[in-house]
Every structure is written in structure tokens, then in C-alpha cells.
PDB file with one MODEL, atoms N, CA, C and O in Angstrom:
MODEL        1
ATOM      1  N   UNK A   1     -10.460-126.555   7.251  1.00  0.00           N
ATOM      2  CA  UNK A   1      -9.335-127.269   7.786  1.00  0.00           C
ATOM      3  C   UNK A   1      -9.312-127.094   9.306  1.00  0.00           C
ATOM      4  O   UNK A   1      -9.382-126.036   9.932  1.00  0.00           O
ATOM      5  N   UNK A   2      -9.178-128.572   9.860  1.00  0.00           N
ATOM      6  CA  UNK A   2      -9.376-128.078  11.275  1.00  0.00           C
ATOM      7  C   UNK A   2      -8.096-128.452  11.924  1.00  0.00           C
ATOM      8  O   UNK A   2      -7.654-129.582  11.714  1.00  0.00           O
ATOM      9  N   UNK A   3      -7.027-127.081  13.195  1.00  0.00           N
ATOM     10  CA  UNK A   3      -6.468-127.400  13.470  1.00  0.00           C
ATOM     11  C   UNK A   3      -5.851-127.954  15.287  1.00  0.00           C
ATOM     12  O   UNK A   3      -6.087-127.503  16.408  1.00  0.00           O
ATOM     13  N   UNK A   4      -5.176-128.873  14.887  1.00  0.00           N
ATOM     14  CA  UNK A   4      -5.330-130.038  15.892  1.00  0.00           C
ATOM     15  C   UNK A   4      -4.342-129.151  16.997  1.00  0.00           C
ATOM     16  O   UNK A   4      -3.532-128.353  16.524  1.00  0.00           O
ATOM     17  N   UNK A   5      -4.420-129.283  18.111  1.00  0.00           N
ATOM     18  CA  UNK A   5      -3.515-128.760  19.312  1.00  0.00           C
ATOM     19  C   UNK A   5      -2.371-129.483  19.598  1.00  0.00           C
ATOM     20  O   UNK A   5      -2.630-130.685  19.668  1.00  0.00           O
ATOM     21  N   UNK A   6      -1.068-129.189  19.814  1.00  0.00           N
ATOM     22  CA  UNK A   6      -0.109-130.150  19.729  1.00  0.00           C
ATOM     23  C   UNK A   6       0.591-129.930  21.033  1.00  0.00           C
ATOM     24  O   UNK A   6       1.805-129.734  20.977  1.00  0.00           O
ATOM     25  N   UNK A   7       0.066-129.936  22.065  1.00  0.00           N
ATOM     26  CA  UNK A   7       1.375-129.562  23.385  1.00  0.00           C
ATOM     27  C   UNK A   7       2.761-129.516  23.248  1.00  0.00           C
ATOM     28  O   UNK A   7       3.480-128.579  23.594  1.00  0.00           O
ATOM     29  N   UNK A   8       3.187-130.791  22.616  1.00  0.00           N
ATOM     30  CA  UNK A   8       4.646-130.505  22.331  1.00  0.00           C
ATOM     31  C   UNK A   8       5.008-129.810  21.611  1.00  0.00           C
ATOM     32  O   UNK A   8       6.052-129.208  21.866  1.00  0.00           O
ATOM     33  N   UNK A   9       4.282-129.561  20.325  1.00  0.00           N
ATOM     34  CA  UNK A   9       4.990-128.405  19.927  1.00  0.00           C
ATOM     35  C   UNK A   9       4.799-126.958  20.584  1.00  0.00           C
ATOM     36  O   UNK A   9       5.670-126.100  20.727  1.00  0.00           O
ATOM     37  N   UNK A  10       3.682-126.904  20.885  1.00  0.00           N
ATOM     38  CA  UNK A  10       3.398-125.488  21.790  1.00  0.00           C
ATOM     39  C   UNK A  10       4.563-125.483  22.835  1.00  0.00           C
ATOM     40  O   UNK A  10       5.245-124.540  22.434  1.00  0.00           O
ATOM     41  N   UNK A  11       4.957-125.802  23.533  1.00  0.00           N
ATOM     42  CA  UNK A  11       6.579-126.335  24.354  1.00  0.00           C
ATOM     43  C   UNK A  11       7.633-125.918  23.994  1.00  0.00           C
ATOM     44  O   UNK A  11       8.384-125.081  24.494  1.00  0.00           O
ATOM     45  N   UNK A  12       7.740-126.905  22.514  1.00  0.00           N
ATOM     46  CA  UNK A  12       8.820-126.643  21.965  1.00  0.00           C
ATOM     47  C   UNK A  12       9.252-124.810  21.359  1.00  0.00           C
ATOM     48  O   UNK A  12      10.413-124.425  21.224  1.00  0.00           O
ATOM     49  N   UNK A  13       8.217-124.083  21.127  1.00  0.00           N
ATOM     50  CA  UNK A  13       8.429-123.306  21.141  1.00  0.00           C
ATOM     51  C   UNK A  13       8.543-121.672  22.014  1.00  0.00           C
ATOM     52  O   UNK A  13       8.975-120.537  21.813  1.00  0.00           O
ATOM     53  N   UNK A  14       7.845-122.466  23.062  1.00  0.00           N
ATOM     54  CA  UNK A  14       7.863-121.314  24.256  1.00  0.00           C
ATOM     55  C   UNK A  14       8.998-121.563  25.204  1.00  0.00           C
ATOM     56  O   UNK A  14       9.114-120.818  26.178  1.00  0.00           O
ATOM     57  N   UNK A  15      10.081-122.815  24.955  1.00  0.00           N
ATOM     58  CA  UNK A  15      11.513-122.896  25.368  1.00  0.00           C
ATOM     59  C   UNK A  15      12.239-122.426  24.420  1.00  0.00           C
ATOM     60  O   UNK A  15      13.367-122.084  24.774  1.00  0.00           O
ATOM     61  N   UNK A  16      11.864-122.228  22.851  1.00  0.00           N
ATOM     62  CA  UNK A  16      12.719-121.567  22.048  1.00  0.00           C
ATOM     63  C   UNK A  16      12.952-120.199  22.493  1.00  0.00           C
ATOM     64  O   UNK A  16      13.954-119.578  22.847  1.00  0.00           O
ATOM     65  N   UNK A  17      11.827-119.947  22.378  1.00  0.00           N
ATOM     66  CA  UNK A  17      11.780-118.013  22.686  1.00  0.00           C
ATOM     67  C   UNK A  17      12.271-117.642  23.680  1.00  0.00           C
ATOM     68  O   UNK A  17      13.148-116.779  23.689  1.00  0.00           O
ATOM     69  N   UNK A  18      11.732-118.313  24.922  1.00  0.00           N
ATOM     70  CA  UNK A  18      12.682-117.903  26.326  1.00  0.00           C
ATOM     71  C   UNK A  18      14.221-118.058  25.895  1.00  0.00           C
ATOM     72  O   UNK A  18      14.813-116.978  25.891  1.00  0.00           O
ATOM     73  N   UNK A  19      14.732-118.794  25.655  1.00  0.00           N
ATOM     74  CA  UNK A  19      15.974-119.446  25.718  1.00  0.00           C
ATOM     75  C   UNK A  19      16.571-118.500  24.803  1.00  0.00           C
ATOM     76  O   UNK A  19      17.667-118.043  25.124  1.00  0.00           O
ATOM     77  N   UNK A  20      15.863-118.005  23.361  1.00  0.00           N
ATOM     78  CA  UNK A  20      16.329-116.849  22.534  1.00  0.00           C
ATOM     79  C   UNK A  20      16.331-115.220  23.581  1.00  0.00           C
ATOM     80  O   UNK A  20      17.272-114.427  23.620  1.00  0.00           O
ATOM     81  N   UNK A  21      15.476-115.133  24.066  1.00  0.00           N
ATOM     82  CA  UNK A  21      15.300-113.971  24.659  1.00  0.00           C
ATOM     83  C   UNK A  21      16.833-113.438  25.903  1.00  0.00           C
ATOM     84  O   UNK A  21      17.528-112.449  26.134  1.00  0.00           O
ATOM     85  N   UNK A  22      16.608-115.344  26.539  1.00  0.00           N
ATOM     86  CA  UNK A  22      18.092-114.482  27.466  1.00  0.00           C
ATOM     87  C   UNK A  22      19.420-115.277  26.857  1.00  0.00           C
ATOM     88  O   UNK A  22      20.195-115.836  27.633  1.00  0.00           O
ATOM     89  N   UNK A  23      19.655-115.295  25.300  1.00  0.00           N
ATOM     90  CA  UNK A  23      20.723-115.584  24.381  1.00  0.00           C
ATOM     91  C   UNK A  23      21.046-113.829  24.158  1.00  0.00           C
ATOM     92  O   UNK A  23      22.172-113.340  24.058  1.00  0.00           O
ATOM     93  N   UNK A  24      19.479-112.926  24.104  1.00  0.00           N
ATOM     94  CA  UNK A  24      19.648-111.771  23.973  1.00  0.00           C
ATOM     95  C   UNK A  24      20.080-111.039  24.433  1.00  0.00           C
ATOM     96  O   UNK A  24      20.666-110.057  23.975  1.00  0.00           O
ATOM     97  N   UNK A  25      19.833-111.440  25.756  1.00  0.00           N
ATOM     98  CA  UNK A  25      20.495-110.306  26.853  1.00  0.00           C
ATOM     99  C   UNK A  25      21.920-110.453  26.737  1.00  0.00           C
ATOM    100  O   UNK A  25      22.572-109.411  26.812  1.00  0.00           O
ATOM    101  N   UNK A  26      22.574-111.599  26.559  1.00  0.00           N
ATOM    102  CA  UNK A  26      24.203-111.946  26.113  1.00  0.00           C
ATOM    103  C   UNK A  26      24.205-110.545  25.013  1.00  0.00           C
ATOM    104  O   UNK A  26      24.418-109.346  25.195  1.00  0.00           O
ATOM    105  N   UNK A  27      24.020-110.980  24.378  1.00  0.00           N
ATOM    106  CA  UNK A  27      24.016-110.042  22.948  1.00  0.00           C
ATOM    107  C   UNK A  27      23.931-108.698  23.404  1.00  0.00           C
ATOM    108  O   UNK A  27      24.845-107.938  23.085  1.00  0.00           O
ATOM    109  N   UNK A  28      22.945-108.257  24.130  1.00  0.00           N
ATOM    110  CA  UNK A  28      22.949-106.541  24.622  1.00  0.00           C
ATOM    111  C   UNK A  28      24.037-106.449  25.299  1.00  0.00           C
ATOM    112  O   UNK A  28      24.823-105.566  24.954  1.00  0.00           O
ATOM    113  N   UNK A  29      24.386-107.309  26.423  1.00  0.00           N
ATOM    114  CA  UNK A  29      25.562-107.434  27.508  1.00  0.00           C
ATOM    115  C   UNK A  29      27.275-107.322  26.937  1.00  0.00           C
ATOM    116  O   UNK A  29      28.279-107.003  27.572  1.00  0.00           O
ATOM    117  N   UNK A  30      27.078-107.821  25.145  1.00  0.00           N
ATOM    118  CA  UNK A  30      28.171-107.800  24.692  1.00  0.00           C
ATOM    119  C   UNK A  30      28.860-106.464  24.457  1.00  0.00           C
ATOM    120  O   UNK A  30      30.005-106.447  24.005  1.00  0.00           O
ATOM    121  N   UNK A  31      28.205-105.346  24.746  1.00  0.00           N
ATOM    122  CA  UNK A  31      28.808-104.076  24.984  1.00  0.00           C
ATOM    123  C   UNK A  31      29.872-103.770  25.977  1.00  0.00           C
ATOM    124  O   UNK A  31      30.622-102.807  26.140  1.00  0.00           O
ATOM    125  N   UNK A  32      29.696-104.878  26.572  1.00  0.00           N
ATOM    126  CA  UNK A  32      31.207-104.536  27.941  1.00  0.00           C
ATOM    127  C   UNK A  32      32.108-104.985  27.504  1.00  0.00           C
ATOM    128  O   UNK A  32      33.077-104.710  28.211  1.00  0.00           O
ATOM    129  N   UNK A  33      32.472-105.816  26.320  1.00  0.00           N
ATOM    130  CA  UNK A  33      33.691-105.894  25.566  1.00  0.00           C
ATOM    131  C   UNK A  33      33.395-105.739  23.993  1.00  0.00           C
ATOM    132  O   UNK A  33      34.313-105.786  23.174  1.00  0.00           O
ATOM    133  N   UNK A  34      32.627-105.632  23.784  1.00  0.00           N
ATOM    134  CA  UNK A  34      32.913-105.859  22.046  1.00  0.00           C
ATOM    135  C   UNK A  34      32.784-103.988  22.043  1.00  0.00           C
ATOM    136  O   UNK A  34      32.334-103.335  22.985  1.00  0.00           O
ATOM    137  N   UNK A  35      33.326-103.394  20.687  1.00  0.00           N
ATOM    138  CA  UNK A  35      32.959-102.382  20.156  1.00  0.00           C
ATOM    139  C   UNK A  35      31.543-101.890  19.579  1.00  0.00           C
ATOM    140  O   UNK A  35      31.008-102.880  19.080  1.00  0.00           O
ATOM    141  N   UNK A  36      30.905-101.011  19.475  1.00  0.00           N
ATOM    142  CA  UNK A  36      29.524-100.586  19.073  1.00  0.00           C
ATOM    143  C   UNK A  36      29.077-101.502  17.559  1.00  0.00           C
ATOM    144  O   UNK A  36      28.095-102.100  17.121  1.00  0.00           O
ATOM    145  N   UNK A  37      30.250-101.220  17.199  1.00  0.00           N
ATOM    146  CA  UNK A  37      29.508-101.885  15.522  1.00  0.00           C
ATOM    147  C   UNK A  37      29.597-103.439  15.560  1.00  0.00           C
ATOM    148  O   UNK A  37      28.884-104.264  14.989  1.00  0.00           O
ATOM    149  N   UNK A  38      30.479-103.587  16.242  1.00  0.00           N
ATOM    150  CA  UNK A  38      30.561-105.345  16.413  1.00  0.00           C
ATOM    151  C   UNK A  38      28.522-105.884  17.357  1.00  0.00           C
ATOM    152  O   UNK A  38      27.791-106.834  17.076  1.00  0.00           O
ATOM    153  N   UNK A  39      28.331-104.808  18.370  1.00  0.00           N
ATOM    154  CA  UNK A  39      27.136-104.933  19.262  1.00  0.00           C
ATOM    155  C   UNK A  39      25.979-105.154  17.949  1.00  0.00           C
ATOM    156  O   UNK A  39      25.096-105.999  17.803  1.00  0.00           O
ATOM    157  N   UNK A  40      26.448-103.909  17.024  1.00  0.00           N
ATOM    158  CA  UNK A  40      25.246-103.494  16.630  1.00  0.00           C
ATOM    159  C   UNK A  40      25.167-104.629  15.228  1.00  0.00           C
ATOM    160  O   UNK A  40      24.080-104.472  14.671  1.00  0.00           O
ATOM    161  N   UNK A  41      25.777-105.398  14.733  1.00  0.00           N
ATOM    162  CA  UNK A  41      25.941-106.408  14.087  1.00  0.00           C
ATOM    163  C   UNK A  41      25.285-107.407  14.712  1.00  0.00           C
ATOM    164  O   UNK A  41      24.643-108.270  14.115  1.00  0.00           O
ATOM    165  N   UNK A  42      25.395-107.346  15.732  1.00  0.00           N
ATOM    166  CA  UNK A  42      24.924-108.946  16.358  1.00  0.00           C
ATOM    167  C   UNK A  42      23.927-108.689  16.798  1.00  0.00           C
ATOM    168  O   UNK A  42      23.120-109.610  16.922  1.00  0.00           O
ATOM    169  N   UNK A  43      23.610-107.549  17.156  1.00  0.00           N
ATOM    170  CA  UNK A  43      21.522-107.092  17.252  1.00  0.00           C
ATOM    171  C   UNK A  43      20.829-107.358  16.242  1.00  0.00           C
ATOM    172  O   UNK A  43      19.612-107.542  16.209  1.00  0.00           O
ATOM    173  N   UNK A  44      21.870-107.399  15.047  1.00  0.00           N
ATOM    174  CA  UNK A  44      20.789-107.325  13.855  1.00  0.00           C
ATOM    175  C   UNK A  44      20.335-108.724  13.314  1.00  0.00           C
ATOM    176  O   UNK A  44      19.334-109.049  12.675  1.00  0.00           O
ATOM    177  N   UNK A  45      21.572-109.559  13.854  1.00  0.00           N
ATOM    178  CA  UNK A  45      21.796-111.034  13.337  1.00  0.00           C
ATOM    179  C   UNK A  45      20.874-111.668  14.577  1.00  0.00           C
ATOM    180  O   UNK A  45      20.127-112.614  14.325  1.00  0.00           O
ATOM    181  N   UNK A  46      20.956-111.098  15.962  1.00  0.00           N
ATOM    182  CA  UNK A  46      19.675-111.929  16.897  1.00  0.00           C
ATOM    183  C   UNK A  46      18.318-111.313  16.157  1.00  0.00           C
ATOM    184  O   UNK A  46      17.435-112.163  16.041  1.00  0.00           O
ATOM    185  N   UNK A  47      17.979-109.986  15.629  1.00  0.00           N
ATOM    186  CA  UNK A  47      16.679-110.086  14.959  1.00  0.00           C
ATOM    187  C   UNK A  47      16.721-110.823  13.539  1.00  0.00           C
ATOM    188  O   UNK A  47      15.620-111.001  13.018  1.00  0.00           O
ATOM    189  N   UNK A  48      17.464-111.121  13.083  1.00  0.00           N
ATOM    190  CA  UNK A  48      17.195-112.459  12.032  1.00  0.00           C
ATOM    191  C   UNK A  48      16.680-113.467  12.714  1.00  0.00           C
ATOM    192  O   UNK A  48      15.602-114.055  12.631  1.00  0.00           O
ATOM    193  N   UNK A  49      17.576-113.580  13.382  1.00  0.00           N
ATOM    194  CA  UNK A  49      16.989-115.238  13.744  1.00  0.00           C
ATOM    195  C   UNK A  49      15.973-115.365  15.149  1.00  0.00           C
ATOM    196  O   UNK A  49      15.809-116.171  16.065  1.00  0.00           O
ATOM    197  N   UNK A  50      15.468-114.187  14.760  1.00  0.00           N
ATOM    198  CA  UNK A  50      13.757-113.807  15.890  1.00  0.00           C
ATOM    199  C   UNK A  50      12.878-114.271  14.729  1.00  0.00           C
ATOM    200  O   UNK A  50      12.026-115.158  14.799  1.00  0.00           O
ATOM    201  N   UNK A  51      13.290-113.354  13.356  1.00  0.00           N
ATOM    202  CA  UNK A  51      12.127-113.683  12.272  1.00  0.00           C
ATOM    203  C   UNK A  51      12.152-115.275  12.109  1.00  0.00           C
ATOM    204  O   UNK A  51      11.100-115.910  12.169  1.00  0.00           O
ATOM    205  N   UNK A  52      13.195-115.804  11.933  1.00  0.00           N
ATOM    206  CA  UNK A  52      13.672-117.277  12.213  1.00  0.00           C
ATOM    207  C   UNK A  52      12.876-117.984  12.509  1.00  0.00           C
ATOM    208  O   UNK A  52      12.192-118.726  11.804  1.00  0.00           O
ATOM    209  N   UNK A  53      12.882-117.671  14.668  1.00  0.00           N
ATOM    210  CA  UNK A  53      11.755-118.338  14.907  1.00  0.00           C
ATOM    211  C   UNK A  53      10.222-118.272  14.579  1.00  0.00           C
ATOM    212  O   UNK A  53       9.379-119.169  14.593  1.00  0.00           O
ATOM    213  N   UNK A  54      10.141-117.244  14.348  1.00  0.00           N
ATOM    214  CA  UNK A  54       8.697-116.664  13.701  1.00  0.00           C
ATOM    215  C   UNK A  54       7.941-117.865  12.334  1.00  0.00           C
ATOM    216  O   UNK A  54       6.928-118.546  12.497  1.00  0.00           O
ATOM    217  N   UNK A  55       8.577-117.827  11.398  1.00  0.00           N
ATOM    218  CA  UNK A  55       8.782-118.213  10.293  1.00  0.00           C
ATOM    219  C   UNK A  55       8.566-120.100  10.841  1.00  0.00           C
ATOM    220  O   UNK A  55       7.561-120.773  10.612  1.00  0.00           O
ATOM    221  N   UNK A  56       9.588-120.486  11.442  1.00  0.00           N
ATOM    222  CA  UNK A  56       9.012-121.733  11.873  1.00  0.00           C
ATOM    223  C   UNK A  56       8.437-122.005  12.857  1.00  0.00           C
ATOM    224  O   UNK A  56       8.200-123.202  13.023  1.00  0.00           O
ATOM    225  N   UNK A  57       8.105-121.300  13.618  1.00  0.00           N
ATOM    226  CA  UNK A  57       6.798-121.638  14.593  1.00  0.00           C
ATOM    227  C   UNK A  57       5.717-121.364  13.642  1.00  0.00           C
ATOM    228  O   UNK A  57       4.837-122.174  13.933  1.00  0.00           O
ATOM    229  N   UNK A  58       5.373-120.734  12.780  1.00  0.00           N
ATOM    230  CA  UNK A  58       4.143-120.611  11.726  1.00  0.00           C
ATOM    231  C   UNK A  58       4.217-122.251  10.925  1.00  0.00           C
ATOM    232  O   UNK A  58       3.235-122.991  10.864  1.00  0.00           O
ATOM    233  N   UNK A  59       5.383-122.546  10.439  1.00  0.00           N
ATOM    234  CA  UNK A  59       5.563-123.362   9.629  1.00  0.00           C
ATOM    235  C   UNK A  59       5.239-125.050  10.799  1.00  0.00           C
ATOM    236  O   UNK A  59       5.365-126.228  10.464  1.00  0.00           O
ATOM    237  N   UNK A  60       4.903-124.591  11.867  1.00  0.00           N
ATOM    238  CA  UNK A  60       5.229-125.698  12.587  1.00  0.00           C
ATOM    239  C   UNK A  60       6.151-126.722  12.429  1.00  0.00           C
ATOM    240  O   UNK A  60       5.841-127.869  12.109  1.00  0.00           O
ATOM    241  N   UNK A  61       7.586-126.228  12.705  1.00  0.00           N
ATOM    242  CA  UNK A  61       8.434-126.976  12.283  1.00  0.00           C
ATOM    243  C   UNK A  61       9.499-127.223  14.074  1.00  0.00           C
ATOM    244  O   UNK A  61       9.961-126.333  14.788  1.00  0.00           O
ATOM    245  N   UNK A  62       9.553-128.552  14.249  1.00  0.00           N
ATOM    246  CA  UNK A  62      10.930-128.368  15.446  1.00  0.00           C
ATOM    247  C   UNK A  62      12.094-127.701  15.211  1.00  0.00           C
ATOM    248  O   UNK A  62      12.757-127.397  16.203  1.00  0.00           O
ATOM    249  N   UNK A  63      12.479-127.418  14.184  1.00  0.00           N
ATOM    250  CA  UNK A  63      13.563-126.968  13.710  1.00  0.00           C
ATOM    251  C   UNK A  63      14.126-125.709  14.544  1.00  0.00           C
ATOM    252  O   UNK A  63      15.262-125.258  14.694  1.00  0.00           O
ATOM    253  N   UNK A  64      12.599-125.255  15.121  1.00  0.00           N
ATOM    254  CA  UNK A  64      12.649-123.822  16.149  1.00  0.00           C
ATOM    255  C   UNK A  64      13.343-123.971  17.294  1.00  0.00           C
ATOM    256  O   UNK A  64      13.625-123.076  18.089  1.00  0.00           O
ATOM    257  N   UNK A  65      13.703-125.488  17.391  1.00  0.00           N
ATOM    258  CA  UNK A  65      14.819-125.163  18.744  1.00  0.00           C
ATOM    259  C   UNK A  65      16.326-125.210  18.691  1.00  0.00           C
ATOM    260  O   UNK A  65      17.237-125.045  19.502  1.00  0.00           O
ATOM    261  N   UNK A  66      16.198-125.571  17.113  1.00  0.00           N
ATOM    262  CA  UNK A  66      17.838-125.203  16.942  1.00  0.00           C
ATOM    263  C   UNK A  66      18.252-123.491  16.945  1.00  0.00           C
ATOM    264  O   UNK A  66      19.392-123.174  17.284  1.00  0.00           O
ATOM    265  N   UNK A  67      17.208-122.389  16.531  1.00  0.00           N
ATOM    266  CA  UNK A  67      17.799-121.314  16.633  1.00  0.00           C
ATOM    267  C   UNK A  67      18.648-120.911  17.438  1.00  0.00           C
ATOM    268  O   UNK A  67      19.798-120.638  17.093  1.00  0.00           O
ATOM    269  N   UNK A  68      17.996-120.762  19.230  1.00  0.00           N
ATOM    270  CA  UNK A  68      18.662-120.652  19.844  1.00  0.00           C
ATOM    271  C   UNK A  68      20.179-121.238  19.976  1.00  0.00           C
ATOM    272  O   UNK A  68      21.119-120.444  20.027  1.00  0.00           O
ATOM    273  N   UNK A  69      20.374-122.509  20.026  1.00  0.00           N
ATOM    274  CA  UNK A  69      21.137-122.816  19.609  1.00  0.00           C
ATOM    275  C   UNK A  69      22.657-122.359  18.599  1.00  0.00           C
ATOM    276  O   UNK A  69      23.854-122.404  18.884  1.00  0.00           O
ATOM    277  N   UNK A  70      21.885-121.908  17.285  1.00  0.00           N
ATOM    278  CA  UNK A  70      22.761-121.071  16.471  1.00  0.00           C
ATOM    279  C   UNK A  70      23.318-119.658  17.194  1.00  0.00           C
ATOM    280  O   UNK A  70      24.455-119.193  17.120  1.00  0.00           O
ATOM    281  N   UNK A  71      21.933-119.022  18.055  1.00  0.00           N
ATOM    282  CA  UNK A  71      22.421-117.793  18.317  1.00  0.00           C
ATOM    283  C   UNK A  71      23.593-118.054  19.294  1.00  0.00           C
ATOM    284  O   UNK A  71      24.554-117.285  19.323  1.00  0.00           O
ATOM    285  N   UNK A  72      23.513-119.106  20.065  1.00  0.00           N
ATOM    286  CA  UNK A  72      24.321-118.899  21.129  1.00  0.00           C
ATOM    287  C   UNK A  72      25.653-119.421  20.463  1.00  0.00           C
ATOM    288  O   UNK A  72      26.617-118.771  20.868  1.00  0.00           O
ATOM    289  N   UNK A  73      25.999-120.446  19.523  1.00  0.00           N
ATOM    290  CA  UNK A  73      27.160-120.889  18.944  1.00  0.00           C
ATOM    291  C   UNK A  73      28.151-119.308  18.375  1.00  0.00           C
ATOM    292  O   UNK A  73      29.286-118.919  18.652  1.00  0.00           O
ATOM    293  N   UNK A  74      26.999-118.714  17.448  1.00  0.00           N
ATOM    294  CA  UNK A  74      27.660-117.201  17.107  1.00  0.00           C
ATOM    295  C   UNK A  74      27.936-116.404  17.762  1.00  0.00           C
ATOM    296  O   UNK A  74      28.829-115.629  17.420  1.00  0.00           O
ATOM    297  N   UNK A  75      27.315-116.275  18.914  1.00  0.00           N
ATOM    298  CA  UNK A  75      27.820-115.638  20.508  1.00  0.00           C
ATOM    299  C   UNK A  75      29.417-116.195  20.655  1.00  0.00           C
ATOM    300  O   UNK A  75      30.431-115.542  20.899  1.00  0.00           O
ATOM    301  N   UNK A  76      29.329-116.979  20.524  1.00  0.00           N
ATOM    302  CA  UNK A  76      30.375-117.297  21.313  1.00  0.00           C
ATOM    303  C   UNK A  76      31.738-117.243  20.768  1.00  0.00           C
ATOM    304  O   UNK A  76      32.796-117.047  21.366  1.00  0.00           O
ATOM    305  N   UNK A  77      31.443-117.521  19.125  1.00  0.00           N
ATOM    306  CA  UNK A  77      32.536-117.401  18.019  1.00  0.00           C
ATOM    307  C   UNK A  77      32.614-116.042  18.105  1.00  0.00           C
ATOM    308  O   UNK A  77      33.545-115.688  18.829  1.00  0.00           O
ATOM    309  N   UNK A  78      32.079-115.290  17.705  1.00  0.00           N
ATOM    310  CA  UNK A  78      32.298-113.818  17.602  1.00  0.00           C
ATOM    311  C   UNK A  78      32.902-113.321  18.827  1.00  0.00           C
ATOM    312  O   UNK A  78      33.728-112.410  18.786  1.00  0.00           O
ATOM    313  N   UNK A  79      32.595-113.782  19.743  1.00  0.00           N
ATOM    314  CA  UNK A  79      33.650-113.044  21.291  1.00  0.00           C
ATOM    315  C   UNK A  79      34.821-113.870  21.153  1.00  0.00           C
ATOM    316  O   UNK A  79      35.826-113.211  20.885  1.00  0.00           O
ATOM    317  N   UNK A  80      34.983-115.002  21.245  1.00  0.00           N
ATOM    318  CA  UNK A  80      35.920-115.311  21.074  1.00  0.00           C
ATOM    319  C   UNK A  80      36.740-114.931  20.289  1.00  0.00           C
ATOM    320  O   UNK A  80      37.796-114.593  20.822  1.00  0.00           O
ATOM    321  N   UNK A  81      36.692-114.826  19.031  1.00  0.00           N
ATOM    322  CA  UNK A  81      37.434-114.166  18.108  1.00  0.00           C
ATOM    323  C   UNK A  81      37.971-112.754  17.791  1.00  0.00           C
ATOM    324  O   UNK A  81      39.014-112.277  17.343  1.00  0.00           O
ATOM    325  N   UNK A  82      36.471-112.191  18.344  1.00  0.00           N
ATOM    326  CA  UNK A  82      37.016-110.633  18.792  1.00  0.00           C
ATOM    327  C   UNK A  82      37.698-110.460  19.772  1.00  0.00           C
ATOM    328  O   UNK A  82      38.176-109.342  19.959  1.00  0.00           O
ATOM    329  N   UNK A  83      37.942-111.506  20.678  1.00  0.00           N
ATOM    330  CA  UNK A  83      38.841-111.339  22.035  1.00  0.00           C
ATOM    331  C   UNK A  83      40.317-111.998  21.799  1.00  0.00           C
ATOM    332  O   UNK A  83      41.335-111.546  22.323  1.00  0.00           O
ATOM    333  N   UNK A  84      40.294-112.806  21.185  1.00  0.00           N
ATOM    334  CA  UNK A  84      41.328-113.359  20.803  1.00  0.00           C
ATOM    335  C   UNK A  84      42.360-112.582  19.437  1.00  0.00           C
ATOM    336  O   UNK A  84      43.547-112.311  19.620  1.00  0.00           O
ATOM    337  N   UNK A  85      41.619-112.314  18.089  1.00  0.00           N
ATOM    338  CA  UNK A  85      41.889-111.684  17.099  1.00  0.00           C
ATOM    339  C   UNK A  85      41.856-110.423  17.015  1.00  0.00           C
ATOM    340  O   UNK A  85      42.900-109.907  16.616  1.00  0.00           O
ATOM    341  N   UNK A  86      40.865-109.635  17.297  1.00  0.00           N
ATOM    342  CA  UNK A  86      40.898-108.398  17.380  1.00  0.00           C
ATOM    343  C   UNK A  86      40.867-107.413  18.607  1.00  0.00           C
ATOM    344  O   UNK A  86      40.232-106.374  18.786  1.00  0.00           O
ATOM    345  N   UNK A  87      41.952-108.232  19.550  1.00  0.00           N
ATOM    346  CA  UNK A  87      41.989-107.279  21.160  1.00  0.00           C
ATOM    347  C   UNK A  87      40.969-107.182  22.075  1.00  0.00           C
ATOM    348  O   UNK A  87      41.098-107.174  23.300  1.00  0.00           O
ATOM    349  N   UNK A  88      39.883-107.103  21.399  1.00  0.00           N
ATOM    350  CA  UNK A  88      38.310-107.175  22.843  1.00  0.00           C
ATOM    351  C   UNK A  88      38.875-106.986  24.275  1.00  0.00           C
ATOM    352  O   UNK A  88      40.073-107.267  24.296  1.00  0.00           O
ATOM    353  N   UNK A  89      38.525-106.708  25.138  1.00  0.00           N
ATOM    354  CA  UNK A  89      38.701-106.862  26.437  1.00  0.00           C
ATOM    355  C   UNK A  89      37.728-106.735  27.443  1.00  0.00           C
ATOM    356  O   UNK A  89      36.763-106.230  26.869  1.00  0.00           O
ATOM    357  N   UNK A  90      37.482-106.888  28.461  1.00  0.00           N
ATOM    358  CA  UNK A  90      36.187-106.497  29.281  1.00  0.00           C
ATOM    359  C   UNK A  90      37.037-104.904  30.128  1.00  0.00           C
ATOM    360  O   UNK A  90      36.395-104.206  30.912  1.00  0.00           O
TER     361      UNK A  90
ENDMDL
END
């Protein structure tokens, strides 16, 4: 089986990863307001959706640029909510 080179997808996924990587640093950064277990929850949920991209960049699928995406939507619900609902503060 011979396989063909696809630029765009090679693209599509080396803007996923960057774009996941500093979604990450949010996520480490969320220590200046969230509590430890709330941090350490959402470390575990950005390495899900690392295997994520993993899984469909193998699968060659576009689907790999919605991750980021997700991570950053849950970023944002979770602070929000912890800032709003459960006191958070910086």
C-alpha cells in the first residue's frame, strides 16, 4: 500500500497541536484562580484530548481541528462557572 503525501492534511494537523499546546498553557495558567483539583481535572481532560489528537491524526481524519476547539470551549465553561458558581477568583 502506497502512501500518498497530503500537505493539507499535514497542516491541518501541525495547527492542531500548536493551537492545543498553547490551549495548554491556559490550562497550567488556570492555577491562578481555579483550586488544585479543579487544575488537576483539567490536566487530565487536556491529556485526553492529546490522545484525541493522536488517534485522529493516525486515522487521518480533519476532525483533528475541532479538538482544540473543544479544549478551549471547556476552558472556558469551567472558569466561568467556577468563577461565577463556585467563588474562583484570581
Amino acid at each position: 500500500m502506497t502512501r500518498t503525501k497530503q500537505p493539507w492534511f499535514v497542516a491541518a494537523v501541525v495547527i492542531a497541536v500548536l493551537t492545543h499546546l498553547v490551549i495548554g498553557y491556559f490550562y497550567l495558567a488556570s492555577g491562578l484562580m481555579a483550586p488544585l483539583w479543579a487544575v488537576s481535572l483539567l490536566l487530565v481532560w487536556w491529556l485526553v484530548l492529546v490522545y484525541a489528537v493522536v488517534r485522529l491524526a493516525r486515522r487521518r481524519s480533519y476532525l483533528v481541528l475541532l479538538v482544540p476547539v473543544v479544549a478551549a470551549a471547556t476552558w472556558f465553561v469551567v472558569m466561568g462557572l467556577g468563577g461565577a458558581v463556585l467563588g474562583w477568583t484570581a
